[in-house]
LUMMIVEX-601548 format. One record per residue (C-alpha): residue number from 0; residue in one letter; x, y, z. Coordinates in nm, 2 decimals. Layout:
N
  seq  type       X       Y       Z
  NUM     a       X       Y       Z
...
***
This chain:
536
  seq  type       X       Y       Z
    0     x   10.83    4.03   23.02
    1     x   10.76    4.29   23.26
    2     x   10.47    4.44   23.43
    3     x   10.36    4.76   23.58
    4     x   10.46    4.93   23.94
    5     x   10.65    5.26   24.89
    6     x   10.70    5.59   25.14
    7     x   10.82    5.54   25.47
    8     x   10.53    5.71   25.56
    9     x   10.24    5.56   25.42
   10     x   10.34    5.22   25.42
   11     x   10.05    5.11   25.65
   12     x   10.10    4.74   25.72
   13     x   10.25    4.42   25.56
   14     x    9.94    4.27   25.58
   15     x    9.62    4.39   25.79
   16     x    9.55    4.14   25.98
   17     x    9.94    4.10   26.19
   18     x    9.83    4.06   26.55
   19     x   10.13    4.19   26.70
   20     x   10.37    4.39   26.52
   21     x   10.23    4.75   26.49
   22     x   10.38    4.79   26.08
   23     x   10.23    5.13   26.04
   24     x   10.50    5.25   26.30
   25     x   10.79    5.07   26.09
   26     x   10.97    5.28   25.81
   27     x   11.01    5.07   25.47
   28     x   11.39    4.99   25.57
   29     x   11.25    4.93   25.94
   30     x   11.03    4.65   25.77
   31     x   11.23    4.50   25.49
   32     x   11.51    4.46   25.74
   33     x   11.21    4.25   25.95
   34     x   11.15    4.06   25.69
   35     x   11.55    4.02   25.60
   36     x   11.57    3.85   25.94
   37     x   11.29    3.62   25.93
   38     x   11.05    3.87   26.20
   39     x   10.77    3.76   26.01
   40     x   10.86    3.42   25.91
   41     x   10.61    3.23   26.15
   42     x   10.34    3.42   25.97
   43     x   10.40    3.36   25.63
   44     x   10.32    3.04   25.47
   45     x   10.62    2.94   25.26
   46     x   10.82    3.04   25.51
   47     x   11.05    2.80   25.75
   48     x   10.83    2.61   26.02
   49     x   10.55    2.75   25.87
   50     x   10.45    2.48   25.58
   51     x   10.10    2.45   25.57
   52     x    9.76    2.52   25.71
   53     x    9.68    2.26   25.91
   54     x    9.29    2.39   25.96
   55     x    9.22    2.51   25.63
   56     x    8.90    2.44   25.45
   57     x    8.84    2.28   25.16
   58     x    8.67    2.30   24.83
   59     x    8.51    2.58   24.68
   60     x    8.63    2.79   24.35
   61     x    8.85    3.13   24.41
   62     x    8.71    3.41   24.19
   63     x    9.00    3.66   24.07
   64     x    9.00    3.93   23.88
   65     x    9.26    3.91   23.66
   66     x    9.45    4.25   23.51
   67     x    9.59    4.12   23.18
   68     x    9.59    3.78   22.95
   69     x    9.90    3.61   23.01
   70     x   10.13    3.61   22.72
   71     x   10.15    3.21   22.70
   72     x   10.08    2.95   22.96
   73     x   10.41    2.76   22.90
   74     x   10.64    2.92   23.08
   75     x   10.92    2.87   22.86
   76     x   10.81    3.07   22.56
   77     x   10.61    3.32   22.74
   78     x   10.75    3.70   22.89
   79     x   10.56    3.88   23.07
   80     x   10.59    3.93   23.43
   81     x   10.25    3.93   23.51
   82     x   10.21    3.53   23.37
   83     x   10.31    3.38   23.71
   84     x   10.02    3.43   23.88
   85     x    9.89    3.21   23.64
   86     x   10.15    2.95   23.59
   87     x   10.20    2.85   23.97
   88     x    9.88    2.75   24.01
   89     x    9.96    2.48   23.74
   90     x   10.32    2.43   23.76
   91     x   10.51    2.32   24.07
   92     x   10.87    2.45   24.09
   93     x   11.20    2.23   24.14
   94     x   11.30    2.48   24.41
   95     x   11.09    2.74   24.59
   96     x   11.12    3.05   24.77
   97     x   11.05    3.14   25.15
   98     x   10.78    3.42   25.09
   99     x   10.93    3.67   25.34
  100     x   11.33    3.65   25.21
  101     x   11.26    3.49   24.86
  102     x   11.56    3.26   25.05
  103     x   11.58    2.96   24.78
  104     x   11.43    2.62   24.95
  105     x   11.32    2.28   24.81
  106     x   11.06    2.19   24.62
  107     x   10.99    1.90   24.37
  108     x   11.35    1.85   24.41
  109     x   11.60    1.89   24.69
  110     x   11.96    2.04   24.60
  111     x   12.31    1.95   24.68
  112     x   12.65    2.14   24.52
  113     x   12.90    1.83   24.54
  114     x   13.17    2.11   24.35
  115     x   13.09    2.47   24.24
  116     x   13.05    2.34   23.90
  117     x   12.80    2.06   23.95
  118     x   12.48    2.05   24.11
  119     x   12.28    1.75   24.19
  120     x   11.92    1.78   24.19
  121     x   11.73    1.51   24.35
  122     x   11.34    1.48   24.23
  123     x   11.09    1.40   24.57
  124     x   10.92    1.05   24.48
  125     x   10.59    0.96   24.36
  126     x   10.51    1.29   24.14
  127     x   10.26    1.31   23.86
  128     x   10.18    1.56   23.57
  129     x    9.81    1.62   23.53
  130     x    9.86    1.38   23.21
  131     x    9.94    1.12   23.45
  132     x   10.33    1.08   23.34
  133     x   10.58    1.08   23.65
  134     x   10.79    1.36   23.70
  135     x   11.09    1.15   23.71
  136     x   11.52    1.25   23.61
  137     x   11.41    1.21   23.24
  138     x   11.15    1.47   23.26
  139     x   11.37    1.71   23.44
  140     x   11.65    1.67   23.15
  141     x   11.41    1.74   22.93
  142     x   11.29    2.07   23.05
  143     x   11.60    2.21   23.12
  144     x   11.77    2.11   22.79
  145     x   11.43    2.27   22.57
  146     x   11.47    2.53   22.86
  147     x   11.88    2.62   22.74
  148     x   11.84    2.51   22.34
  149     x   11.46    2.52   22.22
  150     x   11.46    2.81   21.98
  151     x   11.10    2.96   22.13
  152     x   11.24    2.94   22.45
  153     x   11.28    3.30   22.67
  154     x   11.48    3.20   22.91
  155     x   11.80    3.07   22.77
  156     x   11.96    3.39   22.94
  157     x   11.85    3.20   23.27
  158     x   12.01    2.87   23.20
  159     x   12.30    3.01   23.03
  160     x   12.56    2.86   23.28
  161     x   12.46    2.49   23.20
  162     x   12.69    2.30   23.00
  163     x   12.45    1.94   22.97
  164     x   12.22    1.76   23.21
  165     x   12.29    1.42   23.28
  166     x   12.05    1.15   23.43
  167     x   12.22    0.97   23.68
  168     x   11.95    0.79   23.87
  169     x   11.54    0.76   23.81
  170     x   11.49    1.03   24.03
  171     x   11.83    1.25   24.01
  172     x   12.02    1.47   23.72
  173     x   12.35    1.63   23.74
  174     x   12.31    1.94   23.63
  175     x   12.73    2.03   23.49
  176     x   12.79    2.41   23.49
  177     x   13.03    2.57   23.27
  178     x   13.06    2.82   23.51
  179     x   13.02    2.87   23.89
  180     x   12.68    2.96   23.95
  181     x   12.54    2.97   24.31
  182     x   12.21    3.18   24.20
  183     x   12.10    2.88   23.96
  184     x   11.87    2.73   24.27
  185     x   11.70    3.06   24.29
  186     x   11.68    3.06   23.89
  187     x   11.49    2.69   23.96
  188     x   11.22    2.86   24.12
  189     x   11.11    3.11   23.87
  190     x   11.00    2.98   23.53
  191     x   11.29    2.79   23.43
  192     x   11.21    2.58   23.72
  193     x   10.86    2.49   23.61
  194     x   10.83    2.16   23.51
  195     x   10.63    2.08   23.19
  196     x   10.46    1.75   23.08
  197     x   10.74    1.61   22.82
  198     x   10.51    1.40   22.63
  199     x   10.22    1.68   22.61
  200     x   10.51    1.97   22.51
  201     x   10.60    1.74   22.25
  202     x   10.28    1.63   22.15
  203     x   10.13    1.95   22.16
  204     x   10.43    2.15   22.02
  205     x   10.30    2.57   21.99
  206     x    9.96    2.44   22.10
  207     x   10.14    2.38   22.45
  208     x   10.11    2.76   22.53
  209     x    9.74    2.73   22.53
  210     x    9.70    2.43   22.69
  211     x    9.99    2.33   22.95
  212     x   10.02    2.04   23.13
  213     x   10.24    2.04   23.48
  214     x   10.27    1.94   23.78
  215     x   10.11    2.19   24.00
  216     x    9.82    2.21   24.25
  217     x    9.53    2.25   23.99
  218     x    9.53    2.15   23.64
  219     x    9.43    2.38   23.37
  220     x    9.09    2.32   23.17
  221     x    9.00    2.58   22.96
  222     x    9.13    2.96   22.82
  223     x    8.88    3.27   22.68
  224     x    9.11    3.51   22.54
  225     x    9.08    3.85   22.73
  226     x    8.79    3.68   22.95
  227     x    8.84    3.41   23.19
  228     x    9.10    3.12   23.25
  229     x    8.97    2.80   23.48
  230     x    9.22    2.59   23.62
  231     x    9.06    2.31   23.86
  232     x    9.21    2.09   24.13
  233     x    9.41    1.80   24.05
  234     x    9.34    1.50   24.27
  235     x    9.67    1.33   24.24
  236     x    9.89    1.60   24.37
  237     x   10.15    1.53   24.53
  238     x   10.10    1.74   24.86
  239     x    9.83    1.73   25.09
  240     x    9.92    2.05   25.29
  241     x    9.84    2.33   24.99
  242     x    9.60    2.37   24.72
  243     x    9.25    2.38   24.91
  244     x    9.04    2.49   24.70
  245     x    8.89    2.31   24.42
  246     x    8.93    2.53   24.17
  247     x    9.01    2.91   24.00
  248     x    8.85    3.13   23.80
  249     x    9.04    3.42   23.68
  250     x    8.84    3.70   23.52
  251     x    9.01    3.91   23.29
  252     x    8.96    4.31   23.40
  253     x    9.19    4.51   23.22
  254     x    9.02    4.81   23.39
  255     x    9.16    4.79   23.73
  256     x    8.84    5.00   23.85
  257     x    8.65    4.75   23.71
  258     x    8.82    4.46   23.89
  259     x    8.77    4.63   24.20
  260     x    8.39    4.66   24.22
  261     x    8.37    4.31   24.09
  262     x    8.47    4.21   24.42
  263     x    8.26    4.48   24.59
  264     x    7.99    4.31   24.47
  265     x    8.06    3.94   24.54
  266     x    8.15    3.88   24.16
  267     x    8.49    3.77   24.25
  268     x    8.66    3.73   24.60
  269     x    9.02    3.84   24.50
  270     x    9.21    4.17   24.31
  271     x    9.56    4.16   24.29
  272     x    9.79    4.44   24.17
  273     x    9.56    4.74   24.27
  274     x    9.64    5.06   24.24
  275     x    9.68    5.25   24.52
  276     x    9.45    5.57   24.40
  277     x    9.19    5.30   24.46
  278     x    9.29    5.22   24.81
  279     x    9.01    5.43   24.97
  280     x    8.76    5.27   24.80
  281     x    8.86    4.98   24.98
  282     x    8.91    5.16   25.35
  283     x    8.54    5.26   25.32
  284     x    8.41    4.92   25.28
  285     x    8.40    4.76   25.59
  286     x    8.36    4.39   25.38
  287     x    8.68    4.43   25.19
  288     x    9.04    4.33   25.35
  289     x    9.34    4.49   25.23
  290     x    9.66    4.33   25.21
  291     x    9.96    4.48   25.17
  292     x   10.30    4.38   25.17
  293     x   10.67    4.51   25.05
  294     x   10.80    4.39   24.68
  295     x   11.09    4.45   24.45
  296     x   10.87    4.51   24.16
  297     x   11.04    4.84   23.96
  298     x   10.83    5.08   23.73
  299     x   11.04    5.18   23.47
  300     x   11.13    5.27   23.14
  301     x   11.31    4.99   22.91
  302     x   11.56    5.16   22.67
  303     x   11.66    4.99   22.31
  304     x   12.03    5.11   22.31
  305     x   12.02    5.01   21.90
  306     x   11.77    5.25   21.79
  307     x   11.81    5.63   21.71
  308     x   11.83    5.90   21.99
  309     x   11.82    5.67   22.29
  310     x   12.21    5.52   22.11
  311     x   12.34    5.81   22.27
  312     x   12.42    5.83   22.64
  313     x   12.40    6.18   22.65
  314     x   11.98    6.15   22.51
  315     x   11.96    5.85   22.78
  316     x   12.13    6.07   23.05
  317     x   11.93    6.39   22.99
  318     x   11.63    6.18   23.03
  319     x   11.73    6.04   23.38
  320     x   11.81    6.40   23.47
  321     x   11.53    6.55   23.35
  322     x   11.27    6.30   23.58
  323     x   11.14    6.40   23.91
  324     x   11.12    6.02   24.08
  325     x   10.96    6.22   24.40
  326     x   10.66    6.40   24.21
  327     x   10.62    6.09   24.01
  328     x   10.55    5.87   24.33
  329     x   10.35    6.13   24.45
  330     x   10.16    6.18   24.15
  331     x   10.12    5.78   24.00
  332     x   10.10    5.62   24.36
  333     x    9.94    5.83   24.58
  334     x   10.24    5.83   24.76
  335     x   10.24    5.49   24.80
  336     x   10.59    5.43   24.65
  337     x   10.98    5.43   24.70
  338     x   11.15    5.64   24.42
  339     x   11.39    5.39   24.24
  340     x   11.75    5.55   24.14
  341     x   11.85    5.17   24.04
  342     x   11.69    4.85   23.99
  343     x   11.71    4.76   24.34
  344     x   11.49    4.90   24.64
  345     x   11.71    5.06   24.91
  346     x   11.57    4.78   25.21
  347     x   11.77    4.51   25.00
  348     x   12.07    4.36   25.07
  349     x   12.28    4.42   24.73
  350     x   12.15    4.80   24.72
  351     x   12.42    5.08   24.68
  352     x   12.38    5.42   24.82
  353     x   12.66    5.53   24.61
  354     x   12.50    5.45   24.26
  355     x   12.17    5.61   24.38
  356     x   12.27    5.99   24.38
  357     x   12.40    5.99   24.01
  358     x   12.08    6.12   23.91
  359     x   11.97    6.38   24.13
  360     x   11.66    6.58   23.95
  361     x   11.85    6.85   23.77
  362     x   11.64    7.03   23.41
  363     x   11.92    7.24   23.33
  364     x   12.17    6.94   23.34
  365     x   11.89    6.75   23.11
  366     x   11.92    7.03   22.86
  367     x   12.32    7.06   22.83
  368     x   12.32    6.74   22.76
  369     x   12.07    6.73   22.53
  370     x   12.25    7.02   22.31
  371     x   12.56    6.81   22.34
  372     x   12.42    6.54   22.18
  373     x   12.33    6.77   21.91
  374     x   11.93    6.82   22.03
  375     x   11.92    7.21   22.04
  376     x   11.59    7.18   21.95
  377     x   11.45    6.90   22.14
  378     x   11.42    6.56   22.03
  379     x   11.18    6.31   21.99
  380     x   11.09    5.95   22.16
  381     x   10.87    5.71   22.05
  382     x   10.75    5.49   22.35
  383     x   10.51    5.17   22.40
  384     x   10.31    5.18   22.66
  385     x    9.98    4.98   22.80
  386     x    9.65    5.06   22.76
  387     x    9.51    5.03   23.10
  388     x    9.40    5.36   23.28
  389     x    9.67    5.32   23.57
  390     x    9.98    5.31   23.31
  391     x    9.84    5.64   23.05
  392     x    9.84    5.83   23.37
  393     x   10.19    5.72   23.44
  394     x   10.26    5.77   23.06
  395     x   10.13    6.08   23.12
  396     x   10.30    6.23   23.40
  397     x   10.65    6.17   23.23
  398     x   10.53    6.32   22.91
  399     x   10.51    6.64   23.05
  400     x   10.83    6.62   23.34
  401     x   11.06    6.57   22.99
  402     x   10.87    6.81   22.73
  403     x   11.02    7.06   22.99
  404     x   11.34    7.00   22.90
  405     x   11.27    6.91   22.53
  406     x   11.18    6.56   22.54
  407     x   10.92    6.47   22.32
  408     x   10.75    6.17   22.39
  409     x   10.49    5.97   22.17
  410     x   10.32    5.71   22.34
  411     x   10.19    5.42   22.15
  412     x    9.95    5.19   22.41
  413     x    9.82    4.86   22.38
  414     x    9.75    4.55   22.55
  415     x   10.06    4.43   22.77
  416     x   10.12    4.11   22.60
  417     x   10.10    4.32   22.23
  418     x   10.33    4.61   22.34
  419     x   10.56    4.41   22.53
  420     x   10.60    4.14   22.21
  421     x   10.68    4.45   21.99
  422     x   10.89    4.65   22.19
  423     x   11.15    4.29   22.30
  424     x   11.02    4.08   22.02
  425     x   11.12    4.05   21.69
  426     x   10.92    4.38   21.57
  427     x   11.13    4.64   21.79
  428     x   10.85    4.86   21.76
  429     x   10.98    5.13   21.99
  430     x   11.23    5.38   22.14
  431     x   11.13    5.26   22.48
  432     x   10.88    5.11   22.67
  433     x   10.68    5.19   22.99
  434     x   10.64    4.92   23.18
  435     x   10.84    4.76   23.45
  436     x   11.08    4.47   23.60
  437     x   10.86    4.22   23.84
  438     x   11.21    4.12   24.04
  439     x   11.34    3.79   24.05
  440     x   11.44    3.62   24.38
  441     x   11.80    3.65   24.31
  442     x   11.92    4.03   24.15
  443     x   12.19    3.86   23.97
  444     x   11.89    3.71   23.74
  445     x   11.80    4.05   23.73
  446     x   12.09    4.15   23.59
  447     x   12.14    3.91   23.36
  448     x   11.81    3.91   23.19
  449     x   11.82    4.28   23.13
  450     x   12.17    4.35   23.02
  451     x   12.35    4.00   22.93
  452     x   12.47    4.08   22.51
  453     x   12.17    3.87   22.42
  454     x   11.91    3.87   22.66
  455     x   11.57    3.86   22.55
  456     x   11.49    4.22   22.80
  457     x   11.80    4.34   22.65
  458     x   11.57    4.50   22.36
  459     x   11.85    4.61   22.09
  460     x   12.09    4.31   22.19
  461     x   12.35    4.53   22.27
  462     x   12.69    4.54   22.47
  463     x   12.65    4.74   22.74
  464     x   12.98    4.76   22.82
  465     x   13.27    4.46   22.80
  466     x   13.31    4.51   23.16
  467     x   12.97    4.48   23.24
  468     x   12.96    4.13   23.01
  469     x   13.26    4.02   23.23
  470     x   13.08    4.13   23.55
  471     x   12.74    3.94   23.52
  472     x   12.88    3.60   23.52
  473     x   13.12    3.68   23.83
  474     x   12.78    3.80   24.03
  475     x   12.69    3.42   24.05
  476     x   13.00    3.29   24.08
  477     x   13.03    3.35   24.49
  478     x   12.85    3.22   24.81
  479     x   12.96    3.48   24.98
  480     x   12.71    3.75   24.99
  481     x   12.93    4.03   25.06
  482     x   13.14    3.93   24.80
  483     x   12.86    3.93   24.56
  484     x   12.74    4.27   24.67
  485     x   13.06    4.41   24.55
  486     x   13.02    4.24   24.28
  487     x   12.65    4.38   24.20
  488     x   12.71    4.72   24.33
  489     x   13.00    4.70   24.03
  490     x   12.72    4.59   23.79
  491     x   12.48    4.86   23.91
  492     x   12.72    5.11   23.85
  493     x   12.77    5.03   23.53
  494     x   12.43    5.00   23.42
  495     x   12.33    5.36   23.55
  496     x   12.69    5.55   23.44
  497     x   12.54    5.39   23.09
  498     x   12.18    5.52   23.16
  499     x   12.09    5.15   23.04
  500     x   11.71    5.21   23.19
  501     x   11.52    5.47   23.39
  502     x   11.44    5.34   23.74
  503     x   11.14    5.48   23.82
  504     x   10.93    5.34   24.17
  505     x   10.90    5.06   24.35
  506     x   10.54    4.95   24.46
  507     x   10.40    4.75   24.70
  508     x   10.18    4.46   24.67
  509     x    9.81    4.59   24.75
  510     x    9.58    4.31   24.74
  511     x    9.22    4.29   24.76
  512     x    9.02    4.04   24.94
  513     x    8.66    3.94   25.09
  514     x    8.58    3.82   25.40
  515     x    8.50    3.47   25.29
  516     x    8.92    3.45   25.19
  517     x    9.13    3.30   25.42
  518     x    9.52    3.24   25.49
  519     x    9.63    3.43   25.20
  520     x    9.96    3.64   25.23
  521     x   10.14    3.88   25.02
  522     x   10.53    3.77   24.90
  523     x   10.90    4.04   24.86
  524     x   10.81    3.93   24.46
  525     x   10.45    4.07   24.48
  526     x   10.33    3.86   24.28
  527     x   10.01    3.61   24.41
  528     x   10.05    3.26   24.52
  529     x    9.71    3.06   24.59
  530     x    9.87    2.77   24.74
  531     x    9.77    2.86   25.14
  532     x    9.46    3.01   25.07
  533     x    9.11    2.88   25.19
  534     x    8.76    2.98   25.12
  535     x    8.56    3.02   25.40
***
């Protein structure tokens, strides 16, 4: 589903331990455009020519503390954005990303495009679930056809282009597209891409999303709800230049201070996704590291465009009037934030400086538009939010930016699996929700998550606009990337004119570490891989 929330300014270093590049001296375009180019490619692991860590140390167990349960550990019928970190640890990819460009790049299967309606997916050899059952064609044909037609699957929206998957060899499927689609490699690497154990999903059925079986570097053993979840090493994988350590134990901290003086006290080694009003906590301890690192993750405020006030643009525009994006940063990151005015941080490639002044703060706009829409008087909005200290402050700080302008809003808070369930799930709980979009390594999934008719992020199920519906399709249909700019710029357009959502900030990845952790590095998705990191 989603989950939670940079200044040119304070944006102190990609990571803290770069030996050469001075980032504290690089603006946030300065460094994403680094990054763009591959600047920092030798350092990151994931990245071209820099597979592996050939000294790494072995064994030990990696204590995390953990922010949230995971909504399911099958990847198919889970939602929430915050569930990867979980599920790569268990589940290999059939394509990956380079860590620094989120550039698509092989992974249990190479890719080939014989026409723009076929792609041929060839599996690597010798590959095992933890059950022991190869990962051959026939398992690939599986996922991807419970991935497009199982009715608990979320991410049909992903797969939508496929037409059928045919097995055309042990280890390769045609995958036949209804559709051009050049971002469907990049759509392999996120969760429709993660390969499940046919014969334990179908043995297991629902009892699958406690107890997956994949293909991934550790194999998962056991899960406390709201507590801990173990995942330990599996001997039989089917690369020797990852997965080092013997096993992880993620502790569940929903209190984010909490989490942090866990690992001040030796408890756990790792925090990811902390805030950054905790950051000099962490500058004052000379055994903590800091690691931080650009990301496309977007706080921000989900609209369902079915429910009564936010069916009328002119409520939905008022509220994207009436927010000050600059105080908010300032206020919920410390200053340690870019202001979003779309869903897209102003460093990437597709971004369009047009679309971003449509919303200039403006009150007095907010409130003629507001009495327009026949709100004299104010009107009222009921919101889900989450319960953790971090997200009522940001609850907070909008509640009183739109009850200057008559906005009323009523914040309902919970755990982030619960809210997010009843606010995009079957319940539609809410007005809105608080919460935010974790990026994807192509924006076109983006897009097409969020807005396509029936998207599962699309709350209400609602038609945007028919352009819009025409428009998301045509994003993927190009290799051409300036093409497909156009293309997305179109699409952003569209989505703001219609105040679908209210962009809010983009944060960066700050992650915590100990001394004793070694080799790990932050990725453009923010969200933590352990595949390169070491105890030692």
């Amino acid at each position: 589903m989603t989950q939670a929330p940079d200044s040119d300014t304070m944006f102190d270093a990609l990571v803290t331990d770069l030996p050469v590049v001075d980032a504290t001296r690089l603006s946030r375009r300065e460094l994403f455009a680094m990054l763009a180019a591959g600047g920092f490619a030798a350092l990151l692991p994931g990245s071209a020519g820099a597979q592996g860590v050939p000294n790494a140390k072995r064994g030990g167990i990696l204590r995390i503390s953990g922010q949230t349960n995971p909504s399911s550990m099958d990847p198919y019928t889970g939602g929430a954005g915050t569930d990867h970190t979980f599920l790569w640890p268990v589940f290999d990819t059939l394509v990956e990303w380079d860590y620094a460009t989120l550039k698509p790049v092989p992974g249990l299967a190479d890719w080939a495009w014989p026409d723009t309606k076929t792609l041929v997916l060839t599996i690597k050899p010798g590959i095992l679930f933890h059950d022991g059952t190869p990962l051959d064609a026939e398992a690939v044909k599986f996922n991807l056809d419970r991935g497009r037609t199982d009715a608990r699957s979320n991410i049909k929206a992903d797969l939508s282009s496929i037409a059928s998957v045919d097995v055309t060899g042990p280890l390769q499927v045609k995958v036949n597209l209804s559709r051009p689609d050049t971002a469907l490699p990049a759509i392999l690497s996120d969760r429709a891409g993660m390969m499940s154990s046919p014969k334990a999903v179908t043995a297991l059925g629902k009892e699958h999303d406690r107890t997956p079986v994949g293909a991934g570097p550790w194999k998962f053993v056991s899960w406390a709800d709201n507590q801990k979840i173990s995942v330990r090493k599996f001997d039989k994988y089917w690369r020797k230049d990852r997965g080092f350590v013997d096993g992880i134990d993620f502790a569940i901290i929903p209190e984010l201070a909490t989490g942090l003086r866990s690992v001040s006290a030796g408890q756990n080694d790792m925090m990811y996704a902390m805030p950054p009003r905790l950051k000099p906590v962490v500058d004052r301890n000379k055994d903590l590291t800091l690691i931080q690192g650009p990301t496309v993750y977007c706080t921000q405020m989900y609209f369902n465009l079915a429910r009564k006030p936010l069916d009328n643009l002119k409520v939905r525009q008022a509220i994207l009037f009436a927010v000050d994006r600059d105080a908010f940063v300032k206020q919920a990151f410390s200053g340690i934030g870019e202001p979003a005015t779309m869903q897209l941080p102003s460093s990437h490639w597709a971004w369009d400086k047009s679309v971003s002044t449509l919303y200039p703060h403006d009150p007095n706009k907010a409130r003629a538009l507001l009495a327009e829409a026949g709100f004299k008087d104010g009107v009222d909005v009921v919101v889900g939010g989450y319960s953790d200290q971090d997200a009522v402050r940001r609850g907070e700080i909008l509640m009183e930016q739109l009850r200057q302008v008559g906005i009323r809003l009523k914040f309902i808070n919970g755990s982030i699996p619960e809210i997010s369930a009843q606010f995009f799930g079957a319940e539609k709980k809410f007005d809105a929700l608080l919460a935010a979009w974790t990026g994807r390594p192509d924006p076109a999934m983006s897009y097409g998550l969020m807005y396509g008719k029936e998207a599962y992020f699309n709350a209400g199920r609602v038609e945007i606009s028919p352009e819009l519906q025409k428009l998301l399709p045509e994003a993927r249909a190009s290799e051409n990337q300036e093409v497909r700019k156009q293309v997305l710029g179109r699409i952003q357009r569209l989505v703001m004119e219609n105040a679908a959502v209210l962009p809010l900030a983009f944060q960066s990845e700050l992650t915590v570490v100990t001394k004793k952790v070694q080799g790990y590095k932050p990725n453009l998705l923010g969200k933590p891989k352990y595949e390169f990191l070491s105890l030692g």
